[in-house]
C-alpha positions as CSV (number, residue, x, y, z in Angstrom):
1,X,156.6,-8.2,92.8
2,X,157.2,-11.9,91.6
3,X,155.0,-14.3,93.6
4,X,157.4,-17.1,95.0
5,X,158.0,-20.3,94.1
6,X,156.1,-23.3,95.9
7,X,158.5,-25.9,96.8
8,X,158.1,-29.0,95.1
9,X,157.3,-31.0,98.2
10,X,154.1,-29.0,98.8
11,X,153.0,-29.5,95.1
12,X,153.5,-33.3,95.5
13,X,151.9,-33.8,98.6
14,X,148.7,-31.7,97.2
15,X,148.9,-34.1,94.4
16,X,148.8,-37.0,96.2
17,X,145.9,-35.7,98.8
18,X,143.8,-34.5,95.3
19,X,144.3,-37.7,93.3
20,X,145.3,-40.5,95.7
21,X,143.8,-39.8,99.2
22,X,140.7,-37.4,97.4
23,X,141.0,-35.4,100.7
24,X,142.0,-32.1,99.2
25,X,140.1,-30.4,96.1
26,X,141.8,-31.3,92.7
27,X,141.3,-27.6,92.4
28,X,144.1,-26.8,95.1
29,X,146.5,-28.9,93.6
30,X,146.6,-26.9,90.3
31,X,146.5,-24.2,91.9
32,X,149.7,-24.6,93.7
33,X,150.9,-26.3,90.5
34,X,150.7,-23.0,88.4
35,X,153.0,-21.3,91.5
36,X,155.6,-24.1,90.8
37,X,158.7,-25.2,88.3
38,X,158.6,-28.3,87.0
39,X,161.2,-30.5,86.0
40,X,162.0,-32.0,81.9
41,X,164.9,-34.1,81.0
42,X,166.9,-32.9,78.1
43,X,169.5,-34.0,75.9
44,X,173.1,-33.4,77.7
45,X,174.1,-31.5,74.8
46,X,171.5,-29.0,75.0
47,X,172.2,-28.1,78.4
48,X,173.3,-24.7,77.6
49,X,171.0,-24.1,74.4
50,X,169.0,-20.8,74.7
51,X,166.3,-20.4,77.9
52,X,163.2,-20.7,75.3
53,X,164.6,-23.7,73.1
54,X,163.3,-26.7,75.5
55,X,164.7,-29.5,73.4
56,X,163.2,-32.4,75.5
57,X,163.9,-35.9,75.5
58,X,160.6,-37.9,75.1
59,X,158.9,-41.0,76.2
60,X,157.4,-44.0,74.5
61,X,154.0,-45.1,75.8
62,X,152.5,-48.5,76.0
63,X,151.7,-48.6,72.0
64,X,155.0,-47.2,70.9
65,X,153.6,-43.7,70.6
66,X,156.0,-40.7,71.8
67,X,154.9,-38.8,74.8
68,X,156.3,-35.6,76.6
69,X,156.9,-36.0,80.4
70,X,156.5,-33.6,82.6
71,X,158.3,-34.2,86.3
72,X,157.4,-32.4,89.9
73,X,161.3,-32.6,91.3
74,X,163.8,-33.8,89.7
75,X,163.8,-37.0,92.7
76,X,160.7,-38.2,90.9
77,X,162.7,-37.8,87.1
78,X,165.4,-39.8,89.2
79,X,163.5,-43.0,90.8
80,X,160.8,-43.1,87.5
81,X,163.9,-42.8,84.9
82,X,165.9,-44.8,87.3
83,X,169.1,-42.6,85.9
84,X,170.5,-39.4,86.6
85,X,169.0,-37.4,83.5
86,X,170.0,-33.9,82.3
87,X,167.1,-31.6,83.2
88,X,166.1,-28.0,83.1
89,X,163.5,-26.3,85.4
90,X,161.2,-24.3,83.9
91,X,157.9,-22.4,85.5
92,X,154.8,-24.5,85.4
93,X,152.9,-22.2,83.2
94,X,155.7,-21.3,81.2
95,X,156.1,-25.0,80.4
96,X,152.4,-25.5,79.7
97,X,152.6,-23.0,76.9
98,X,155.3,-24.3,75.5
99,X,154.0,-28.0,74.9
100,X,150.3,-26.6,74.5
101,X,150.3,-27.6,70.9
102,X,152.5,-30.7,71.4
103,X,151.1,-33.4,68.7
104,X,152.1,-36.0,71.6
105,X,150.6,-36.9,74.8
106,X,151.6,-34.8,78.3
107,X,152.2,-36.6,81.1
108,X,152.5,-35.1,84.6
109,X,154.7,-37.6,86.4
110,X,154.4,-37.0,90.6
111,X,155.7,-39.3,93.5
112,X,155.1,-42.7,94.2
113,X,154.7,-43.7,90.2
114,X,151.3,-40.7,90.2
115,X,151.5,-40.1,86.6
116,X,148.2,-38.2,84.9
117,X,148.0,-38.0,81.3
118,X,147.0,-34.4,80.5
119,X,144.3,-33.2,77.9
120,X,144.6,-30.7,75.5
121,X,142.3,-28.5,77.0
122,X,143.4,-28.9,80.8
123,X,147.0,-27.7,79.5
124,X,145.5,-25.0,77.4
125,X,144.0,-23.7,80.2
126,X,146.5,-23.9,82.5
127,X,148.8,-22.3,80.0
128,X,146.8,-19.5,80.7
129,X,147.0,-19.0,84.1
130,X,143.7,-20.6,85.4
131,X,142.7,-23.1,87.5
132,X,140.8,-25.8,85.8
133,X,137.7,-27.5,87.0
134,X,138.9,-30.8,85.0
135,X,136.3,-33.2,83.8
136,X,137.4,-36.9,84.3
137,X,137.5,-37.4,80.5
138,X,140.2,-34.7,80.7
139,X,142.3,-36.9,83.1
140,X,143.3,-40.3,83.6
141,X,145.9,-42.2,85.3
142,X,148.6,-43.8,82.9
143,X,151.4,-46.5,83.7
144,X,155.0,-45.8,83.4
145,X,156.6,-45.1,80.1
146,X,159.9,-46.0,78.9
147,X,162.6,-43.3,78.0
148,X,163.4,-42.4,74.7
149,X,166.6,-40.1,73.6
150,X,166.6,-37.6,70.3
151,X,169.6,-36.8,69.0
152,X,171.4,-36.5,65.2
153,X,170.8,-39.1,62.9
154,X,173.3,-41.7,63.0
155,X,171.5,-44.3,60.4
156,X,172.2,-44.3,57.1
157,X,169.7,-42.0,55.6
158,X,171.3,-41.4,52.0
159,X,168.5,-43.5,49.9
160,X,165.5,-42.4,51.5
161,X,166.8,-39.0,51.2
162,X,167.0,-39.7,47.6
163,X,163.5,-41.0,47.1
164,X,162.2,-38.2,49.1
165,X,163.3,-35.9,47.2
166,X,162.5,-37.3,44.1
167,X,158.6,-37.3,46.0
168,X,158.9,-33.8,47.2
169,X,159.6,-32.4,44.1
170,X,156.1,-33.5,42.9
171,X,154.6,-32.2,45.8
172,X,154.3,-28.5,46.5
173,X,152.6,-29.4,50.3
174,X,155.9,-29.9,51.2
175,X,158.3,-26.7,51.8
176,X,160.9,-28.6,54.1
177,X,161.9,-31.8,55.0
178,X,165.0,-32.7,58.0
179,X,166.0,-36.2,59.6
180,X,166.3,-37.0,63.8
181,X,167.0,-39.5,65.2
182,X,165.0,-41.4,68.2
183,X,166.3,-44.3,70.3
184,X,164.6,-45.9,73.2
185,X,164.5,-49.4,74.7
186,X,163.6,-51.0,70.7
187,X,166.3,-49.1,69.2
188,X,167.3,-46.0,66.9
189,X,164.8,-45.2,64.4
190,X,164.8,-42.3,61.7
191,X,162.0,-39.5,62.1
192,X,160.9,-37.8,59.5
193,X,160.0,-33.7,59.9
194,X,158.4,-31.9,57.6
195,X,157.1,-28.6,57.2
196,X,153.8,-28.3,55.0
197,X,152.3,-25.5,53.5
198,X,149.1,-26.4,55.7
199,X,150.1,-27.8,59.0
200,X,146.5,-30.1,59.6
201,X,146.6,-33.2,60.6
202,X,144.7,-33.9,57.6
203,X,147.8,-32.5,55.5
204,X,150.2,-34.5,57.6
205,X,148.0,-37.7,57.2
206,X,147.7,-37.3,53.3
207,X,151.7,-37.0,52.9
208,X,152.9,-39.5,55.1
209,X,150.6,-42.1,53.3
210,X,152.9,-41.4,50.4
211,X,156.1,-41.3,52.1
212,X,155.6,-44.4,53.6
213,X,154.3,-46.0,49.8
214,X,157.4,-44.1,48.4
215,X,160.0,-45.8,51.2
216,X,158.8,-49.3,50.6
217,X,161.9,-51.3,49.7
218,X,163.7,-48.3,50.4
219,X,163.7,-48.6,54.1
220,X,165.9,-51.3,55.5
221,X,164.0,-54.2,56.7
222,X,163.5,-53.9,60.2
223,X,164.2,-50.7,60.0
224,X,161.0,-48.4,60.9
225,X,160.2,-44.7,60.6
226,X,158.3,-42.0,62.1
227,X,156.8,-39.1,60.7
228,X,155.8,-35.6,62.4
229,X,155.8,-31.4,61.5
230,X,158.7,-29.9,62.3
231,X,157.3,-26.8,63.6
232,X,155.4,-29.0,66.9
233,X,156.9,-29.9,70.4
234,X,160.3,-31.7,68.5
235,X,161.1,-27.9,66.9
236,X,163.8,-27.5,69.2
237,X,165.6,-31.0,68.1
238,X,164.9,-30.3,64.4
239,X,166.9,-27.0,64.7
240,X,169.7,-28.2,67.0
241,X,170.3,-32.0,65.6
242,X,168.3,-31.9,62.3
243,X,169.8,-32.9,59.0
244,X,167.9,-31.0,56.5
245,X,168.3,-32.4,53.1
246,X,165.0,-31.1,51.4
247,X,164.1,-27.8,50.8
248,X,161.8,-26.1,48.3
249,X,163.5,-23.6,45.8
């Protein structure tokens, strides 16, 4: 028999007793957390895409970096956004799974602007199921991030495709490479998703070093670029908007 859904309300009020008012075990609130849906925004055009493909629209935290927010009703998405997003419910522990290997940050955003930035581990384990006994280094309070939208590229992309290739060619790291586009509050920028026969972070920081040597004076000026693996927390964007234009023979 499937244990029932706790209503969001409960889950937000444990929050704020556990991380507010410290009258209720932090304990209790994940407990009741794993027994709940939360809430991402997606892009409008992926409403209907498949009930595993979570193509999320991200945030942008306070040093430009991407971050994947994570909402506790769909009221909080609502006044933090402060616009009706598209969004999809998913089961908490379904959802922790799924952005368990997210190169970003997670943030769990609750009433009242309560926003927790989540470690690694504390969504590791509670993508298994279990109640965490969070250290404070696993946990800390974050300010509100702007939103940020992924879609299909719209900027002209044609000569850095070119020189990419041209790069790629010499480089057998790189199997794959596909165009997004990102726009928040700064603008649209181009990012850049590869797929490497060795998806380390040491592997993605050797490559991008020479992408970004091989797009100066390519890149418009005042144009910037990110770079990330295809096959992370964005997968679902790369296959629905990307515009692959690289891929090894």
């Amino acid at each position: 028999m499937t244990e029932p859904l706790i209503p969001s309300q409960a889950v937000e009020g444990l929050m704020t007793r556990a991380f507010v008012d410290e009258s209720v075990a932090a304990g209790l609130f994940w407990d009741a957390l794993l027994k709940c849906q939360l809430y991402v925004p997606v892009s409008e055009r992926a409403a209907g895409a498949e009930e595993d493909e979570i193509p999320m629209l991200l945030g942008v935290g306070g040093g430009g970096e991407l971050v994947v927010w994570l909402f506790t009703s769909p009221e909080v998405m609502a006044a933090y956004t402060e616009r009706q997003l598209t969004f999809r419910a998913v089961p908490a522990r379904t959802l922790f799974a799924n952005v368990a290997d997210s190169e970003h940050e997670v943030v769990l955003i609750g009433p009242d602007g309560l926003t927790l930035s989540l470690h690694p581990d504390l969504i590791a384990t509670l993508a298994e199921g279990k109640v965490p006994e969070a250290p404070e280094e696993e946990l800390k309070m974050v300010s509100k991030q702007a939103q940020i939208n992924v879609g299909a590229p719209s900027i002209e992309s044609a000569p850095l495709e070119k020189t990419f290739c041209e790069l790629f060619e010499t480089l057998p790291q790189v199997a794959e490479a596909s165009f997004i586009q990102v726009a928040d509050d700064g603008g649209p920028r181009l990012l850049l998703g590869l797929r490497l026969d060795d998806p380390s972070e040491d592997r993605l920081r050797e490559v991008a070093g020479l992408v970004a040597r091989a797009a100066e004076g390519v890149l418009d000026k005042g144009r910037t670029m990110d770079i990330t693996l295809i096959d992370r927390s964005l997968k679902g964007a790369f296959e629905k908007y990307g515009k692959v234009f690289y891929r090894r023979a």
